[in-house]
C-alpha positions as CSV (number, residue, x, y, z in Angstrom):
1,X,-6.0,11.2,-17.7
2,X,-3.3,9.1,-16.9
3,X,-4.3,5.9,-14.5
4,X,-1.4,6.5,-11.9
5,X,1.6,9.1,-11.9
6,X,4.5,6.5,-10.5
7,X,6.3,7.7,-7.5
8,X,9.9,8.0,-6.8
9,X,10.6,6.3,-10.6
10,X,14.2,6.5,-10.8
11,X,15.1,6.6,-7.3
12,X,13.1,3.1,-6.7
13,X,14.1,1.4,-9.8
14,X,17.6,2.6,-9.2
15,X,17.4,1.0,-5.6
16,X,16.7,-2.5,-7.3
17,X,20.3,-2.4,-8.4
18,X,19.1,-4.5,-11.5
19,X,20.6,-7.1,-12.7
20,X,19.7,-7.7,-16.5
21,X,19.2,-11.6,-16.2
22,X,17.4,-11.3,-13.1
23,X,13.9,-11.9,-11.6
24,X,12.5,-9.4,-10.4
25,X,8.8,-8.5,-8.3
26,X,6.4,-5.5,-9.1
27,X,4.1,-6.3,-6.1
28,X,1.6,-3.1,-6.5
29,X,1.7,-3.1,-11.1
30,X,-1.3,-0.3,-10.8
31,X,-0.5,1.4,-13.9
32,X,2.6,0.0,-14.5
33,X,4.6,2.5,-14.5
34,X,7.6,1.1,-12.1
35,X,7.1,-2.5,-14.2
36,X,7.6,-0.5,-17.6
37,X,11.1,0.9,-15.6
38,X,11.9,-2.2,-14.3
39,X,11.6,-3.8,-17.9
40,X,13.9,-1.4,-19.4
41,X,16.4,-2.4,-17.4
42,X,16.4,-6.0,-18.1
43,X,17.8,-7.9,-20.9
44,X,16.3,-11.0,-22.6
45,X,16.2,-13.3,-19.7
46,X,14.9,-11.1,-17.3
47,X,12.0,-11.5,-15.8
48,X,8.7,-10.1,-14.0
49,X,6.1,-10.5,-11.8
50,X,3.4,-8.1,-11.5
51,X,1.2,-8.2,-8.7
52,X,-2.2,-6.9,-8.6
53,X,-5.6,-7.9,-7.3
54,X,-7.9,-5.5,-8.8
55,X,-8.8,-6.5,-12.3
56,X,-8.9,-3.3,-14.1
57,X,-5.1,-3.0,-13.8
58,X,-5.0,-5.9,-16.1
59,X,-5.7,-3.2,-19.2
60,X,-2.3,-1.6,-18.3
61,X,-0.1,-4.4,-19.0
62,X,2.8,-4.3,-21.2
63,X,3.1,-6.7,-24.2
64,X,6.1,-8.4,-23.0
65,X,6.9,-12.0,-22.8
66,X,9.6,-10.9,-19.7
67,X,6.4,-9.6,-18.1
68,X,3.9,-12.3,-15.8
69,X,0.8,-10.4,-14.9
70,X,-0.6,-11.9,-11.4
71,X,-3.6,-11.3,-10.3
72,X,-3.4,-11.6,-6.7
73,X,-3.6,-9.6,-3.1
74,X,0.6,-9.7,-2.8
75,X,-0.3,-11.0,0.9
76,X,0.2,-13.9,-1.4
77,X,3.5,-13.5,-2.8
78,X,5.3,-16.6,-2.5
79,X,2.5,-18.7,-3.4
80,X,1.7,-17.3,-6.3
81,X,5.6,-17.1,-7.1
82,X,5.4,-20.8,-6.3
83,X,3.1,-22.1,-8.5
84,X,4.7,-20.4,-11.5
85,X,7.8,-22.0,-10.8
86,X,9.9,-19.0,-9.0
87,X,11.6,-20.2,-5.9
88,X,13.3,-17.1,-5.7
89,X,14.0,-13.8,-6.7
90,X,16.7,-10.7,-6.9
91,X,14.6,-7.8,-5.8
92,X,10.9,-6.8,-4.8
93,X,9.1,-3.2,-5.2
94,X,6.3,-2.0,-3.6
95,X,4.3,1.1,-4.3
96,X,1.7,1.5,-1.4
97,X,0.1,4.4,-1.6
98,X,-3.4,4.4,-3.5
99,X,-3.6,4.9,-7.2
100,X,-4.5,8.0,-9.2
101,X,-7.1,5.9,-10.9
102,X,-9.1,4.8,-7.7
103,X,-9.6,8.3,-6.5
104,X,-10.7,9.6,-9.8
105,X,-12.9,7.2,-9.9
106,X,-15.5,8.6,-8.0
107,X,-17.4,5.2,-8.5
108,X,-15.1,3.2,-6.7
109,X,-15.8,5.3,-3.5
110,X,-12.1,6.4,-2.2
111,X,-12.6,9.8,-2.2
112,X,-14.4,12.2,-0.1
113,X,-15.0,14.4,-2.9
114,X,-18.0,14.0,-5.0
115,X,-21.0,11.3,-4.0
116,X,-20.6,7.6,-4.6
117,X,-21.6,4.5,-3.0
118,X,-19.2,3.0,0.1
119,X,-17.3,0.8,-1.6
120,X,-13.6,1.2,-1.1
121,X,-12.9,-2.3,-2.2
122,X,-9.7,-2.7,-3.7
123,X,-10.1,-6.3,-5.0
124,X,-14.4,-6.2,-6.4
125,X,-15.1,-9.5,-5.6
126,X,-14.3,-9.1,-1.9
127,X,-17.6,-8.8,0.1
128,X,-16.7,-6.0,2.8
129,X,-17.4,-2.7,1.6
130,X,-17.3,0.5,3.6
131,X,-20.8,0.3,3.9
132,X,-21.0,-2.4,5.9
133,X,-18.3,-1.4,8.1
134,X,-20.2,2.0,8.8
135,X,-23.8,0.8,9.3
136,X,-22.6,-2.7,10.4
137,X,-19.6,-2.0,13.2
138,X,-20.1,-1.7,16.6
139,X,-19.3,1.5,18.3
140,X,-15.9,0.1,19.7
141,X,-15.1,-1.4,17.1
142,X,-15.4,1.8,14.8
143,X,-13.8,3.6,17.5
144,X,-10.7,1.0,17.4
145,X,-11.1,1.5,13.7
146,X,-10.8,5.2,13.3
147,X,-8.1,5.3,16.2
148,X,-5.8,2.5,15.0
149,X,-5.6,3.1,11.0
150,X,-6.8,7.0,11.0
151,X,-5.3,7.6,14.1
152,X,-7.7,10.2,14.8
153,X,-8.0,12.4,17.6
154,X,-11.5,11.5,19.9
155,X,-12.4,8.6,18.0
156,X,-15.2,7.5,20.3
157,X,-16.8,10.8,19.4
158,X,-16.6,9.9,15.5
159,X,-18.3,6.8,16.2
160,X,-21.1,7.6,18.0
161,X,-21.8,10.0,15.2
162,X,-22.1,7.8,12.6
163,X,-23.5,5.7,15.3
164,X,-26.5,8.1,15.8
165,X,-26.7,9.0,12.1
166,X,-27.2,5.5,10.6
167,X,-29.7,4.7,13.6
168,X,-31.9,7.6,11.5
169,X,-31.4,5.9,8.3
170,X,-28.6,3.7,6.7
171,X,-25.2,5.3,5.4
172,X,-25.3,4.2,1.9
173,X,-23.0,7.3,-0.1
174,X,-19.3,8.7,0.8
175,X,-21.9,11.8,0.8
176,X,-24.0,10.5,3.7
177,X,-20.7,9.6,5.8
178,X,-19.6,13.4,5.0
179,X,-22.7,14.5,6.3
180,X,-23.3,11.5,9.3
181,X,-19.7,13.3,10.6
182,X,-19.8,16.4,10.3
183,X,-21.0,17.4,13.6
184,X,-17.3,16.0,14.5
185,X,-15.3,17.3,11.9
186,X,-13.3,20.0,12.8
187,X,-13.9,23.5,10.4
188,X,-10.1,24.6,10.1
189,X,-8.5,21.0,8.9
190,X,-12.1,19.2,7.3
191,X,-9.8,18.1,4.4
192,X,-6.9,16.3,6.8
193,X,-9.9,15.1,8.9
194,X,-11.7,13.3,6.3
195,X,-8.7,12.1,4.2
196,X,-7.9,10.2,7.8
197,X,-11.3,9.3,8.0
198,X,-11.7,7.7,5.0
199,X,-8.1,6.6,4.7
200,X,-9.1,4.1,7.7
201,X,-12.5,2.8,6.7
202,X,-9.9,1.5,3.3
203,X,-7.4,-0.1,5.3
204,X,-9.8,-2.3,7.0
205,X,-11.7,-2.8,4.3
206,X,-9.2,-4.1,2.3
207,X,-6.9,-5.7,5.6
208,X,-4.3,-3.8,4.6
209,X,-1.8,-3.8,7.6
210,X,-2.3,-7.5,7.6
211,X,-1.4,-7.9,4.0
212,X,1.7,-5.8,4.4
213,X,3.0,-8.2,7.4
214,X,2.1,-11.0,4.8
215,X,4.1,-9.8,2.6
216,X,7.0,-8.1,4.1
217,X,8.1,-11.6,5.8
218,X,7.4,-13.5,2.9
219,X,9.8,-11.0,0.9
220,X,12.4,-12.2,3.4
221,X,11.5,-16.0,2.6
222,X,11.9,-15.1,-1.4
223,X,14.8,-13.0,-1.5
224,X,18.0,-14.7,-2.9
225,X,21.1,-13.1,-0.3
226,X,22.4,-10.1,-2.0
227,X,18.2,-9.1,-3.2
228,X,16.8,-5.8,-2.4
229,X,13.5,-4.8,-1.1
230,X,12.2,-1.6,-2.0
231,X,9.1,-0.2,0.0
232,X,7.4,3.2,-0.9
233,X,5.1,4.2,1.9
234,X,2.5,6.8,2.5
235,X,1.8,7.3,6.3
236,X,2.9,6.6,9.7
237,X,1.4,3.3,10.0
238,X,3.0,1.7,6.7
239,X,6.3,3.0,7.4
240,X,6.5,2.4,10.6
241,X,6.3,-1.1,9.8
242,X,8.6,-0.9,6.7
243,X,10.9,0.6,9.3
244,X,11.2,-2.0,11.4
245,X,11.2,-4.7,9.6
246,X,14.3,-3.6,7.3
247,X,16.1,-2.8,10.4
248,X,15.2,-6.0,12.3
249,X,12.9,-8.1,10.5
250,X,10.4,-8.2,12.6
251,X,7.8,-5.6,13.1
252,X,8.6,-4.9,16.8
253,X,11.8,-3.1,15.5
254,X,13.5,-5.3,18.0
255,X,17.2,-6.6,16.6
256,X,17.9,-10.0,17.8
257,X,21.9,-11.0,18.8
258,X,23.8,-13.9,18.7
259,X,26.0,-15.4,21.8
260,X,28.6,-13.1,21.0
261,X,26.8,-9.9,21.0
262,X,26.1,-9.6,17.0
263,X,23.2,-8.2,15.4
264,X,21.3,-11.1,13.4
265,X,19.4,-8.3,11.7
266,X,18.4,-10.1,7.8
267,X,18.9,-7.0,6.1
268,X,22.0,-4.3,5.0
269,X,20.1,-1.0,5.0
270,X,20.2,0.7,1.6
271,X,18.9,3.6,2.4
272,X,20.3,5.7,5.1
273,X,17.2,7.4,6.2
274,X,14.0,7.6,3.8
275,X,14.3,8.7,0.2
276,X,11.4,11.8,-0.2
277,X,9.9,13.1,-4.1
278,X,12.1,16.4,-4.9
279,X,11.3,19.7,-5.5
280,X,10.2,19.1,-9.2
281,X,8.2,15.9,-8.7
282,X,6.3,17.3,-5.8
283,X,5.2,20.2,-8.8
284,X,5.0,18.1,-11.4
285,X,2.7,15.2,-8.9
286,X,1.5,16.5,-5.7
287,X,-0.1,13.7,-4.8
288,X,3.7,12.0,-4.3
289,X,3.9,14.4,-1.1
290,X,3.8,12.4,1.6
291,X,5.7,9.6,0.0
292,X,8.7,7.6,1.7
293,X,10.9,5.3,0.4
294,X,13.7,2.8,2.2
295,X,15.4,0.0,0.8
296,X,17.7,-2.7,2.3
297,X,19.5,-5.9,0.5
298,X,19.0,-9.3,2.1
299,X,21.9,-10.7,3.9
């Protein structure tokens, strides 16, 4: 099986508007499937940067002296960049969404299908897991949790299920959380229920709004004038942000003006509106389905 179907391929890639001496930022490598793109597009003095901070995306990397694996959260971006010597670069891509790989592996604990310990750590050597969110959280702040990142309807109710069901015994198993909700979980959509579930016990796990800021205005800080940005996003929350910040560059969506009236907005948008999988790749990789992607070039 393969470790991750890449999304929007060409129409990302294509988006970079490569330059085949530039430098260039894979900030989600995965399965490297957008870096192997990106490298066929570069001549002998490209270059790129492959960011990833879970280790067993280290087996997927191409034999290529163009290519710099970095293993890194990419909330870390120009650091990292930094102390290899890169003070800046012509374009940056980020995949968001999840990888094939980590809900396959039922191990890993992404996925509400099958029974596996609550992980849902992204990077293994961080110390939250999902477990100790569930059976460690407060009520509000599960309820804050499950409204904020799974944007959930009645998320005080969710809470004081798992509340009640870990005061019975600890939730250990993506099985036990299953069961610890399911007097909440609503019979018609328990698939959408559960993906939104889980989908927010990961993002705080793993901080991922806060790495996303990170990293969007540190793209801005990176970005020679005339680089793109390239985002792929995979809900509401992600692109919202995206959104914004390409239009404004901040995440308030708020564009700033000058004396005389003129937008100081960083960014050209790219993309008119956001780029969605066609027909044929939503067939050929459902998974793709909900996937958006915008672009803009730095001023």
């Amino acid at each position: 099986m393969a470790y991750h179907i890449p999304v929007l391929l060409e129409e990302s890639v294509g988006l970079l508007d490569i330059r085949p001496d530039g430098t260039y930022v894979d900030l989600t490598f995965g399965g490297g499937g957008h870096s192997r793109r990106i490298l066929s597009a570069l001549g002998p003095a490209g270059r790129l940067y492959g960011f990833d901070q879970d280790r067993d995306t280290q087996a997927n990397r191409p034999d290529d002296a163009r290519f710099t694996y970095v293993e890194s959260n990419f909330r870390f971006l120009r650091g990292a960049l930094r102390l290899r010597g890169v003070e800046r670069v012509d374009g940056i891509l980020a995949d968001l969404g999840v990888s094939s790989h980590h809900f396959d592996a039922l191990e890993r604990g992404f996925s509400f299908r099958g029974d596996a310990p609550l992980d849902m750590r992204m990077n293994q050597r961080g110390r939250l897991t999902a477990a100790d969110l569930v059976n460690g959280a407060t009520a509000g702040e599960l309820t804050r949790i499950f409204g904020d990142w799974g944007e959930l309807d009645t998320p005080w109710k969710i809470a004081g299920c798992l509340v009640r069901a870990r005061a019975a015994e600890p939730v250990r198993t993506t099985a036990q959380l299953v069961a610890a909700v399911a007097p909440c979980t609503p019979k018609r959509d328990e698939a959408k229920f559960l993906t939104k579930l889980f989908q927010a016990l990961r993002i705080e796990v793993n901080g991922e709004m806060e790495a996303l800021k990170m990293a969007l205005e540190q793209s801005l800080k990176v970005l020679a004038p005339g680089g793109r940005l390239v985002v792929i996003s995979y809900h509401s929350l992600e692109d919202r942000l995206v959104k914004n910040f390409l239009r404004s560059g901040n995440f308030a969506g708020r564009v700033e003006k000058d004396f005389y009236g003129r937008a100081l907005a960083p960014f050209e948008a790219a993309t008119r509106k956001a780029v969605t999988p066609t027909a044929e790749e939503l067939a050929r990789n459902p998974r793709s389905r909900s996937a958006k992607l915008r672009a803009a070039t730095k001023i």
